[in-house]
N, C-alpha and C positions, 0 to 999 in steps of 0.2 A: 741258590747255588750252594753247593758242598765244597766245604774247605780240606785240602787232603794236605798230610805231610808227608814228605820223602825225604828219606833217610839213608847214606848209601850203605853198602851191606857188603861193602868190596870194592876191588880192585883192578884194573891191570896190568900186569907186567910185560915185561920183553929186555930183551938185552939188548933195544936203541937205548942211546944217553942224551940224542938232543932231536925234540922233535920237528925242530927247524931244519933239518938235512934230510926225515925220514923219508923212505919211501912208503907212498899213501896206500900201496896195491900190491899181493902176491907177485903181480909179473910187471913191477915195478923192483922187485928187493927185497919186497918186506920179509921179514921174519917170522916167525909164528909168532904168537901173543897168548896168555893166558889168562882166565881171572881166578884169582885171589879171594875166597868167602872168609870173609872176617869169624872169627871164632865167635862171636855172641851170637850168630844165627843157626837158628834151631835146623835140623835135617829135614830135609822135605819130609811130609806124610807119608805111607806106603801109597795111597791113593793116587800121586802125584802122578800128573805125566809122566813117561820114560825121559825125556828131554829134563826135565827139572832134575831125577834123580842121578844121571851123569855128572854133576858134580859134586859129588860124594866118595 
């Protein structure tokens, strides 16, 4: 078996403040949400998916 380590690389945000009230769903309330890529990760490759390169 192969031991892997995970590391996180980011974040999400949103302007809720408490996630005991949130709404769980779009047509519930929710809000958009964003992630946050921590500045020590390198940019995708140019090779990358289109999807991987969208957040940059």
């Amino acid at each position: 078996m192969t031991d892997y380590t995970l590391r996180p690389i980011g974040h999400v945000e949103s302007v809720l403040t408490d996630p005991a009230t949130a709404p769980r769903q779009p047509d519930e309330g929710a809000p958009p949400a964003w992630l946050v890529i921590d500045d020590h990760v390198p940019p995708p490759s140019t090779d990358s998916p289109p999807a991987w390169t969208s957040w940059y």
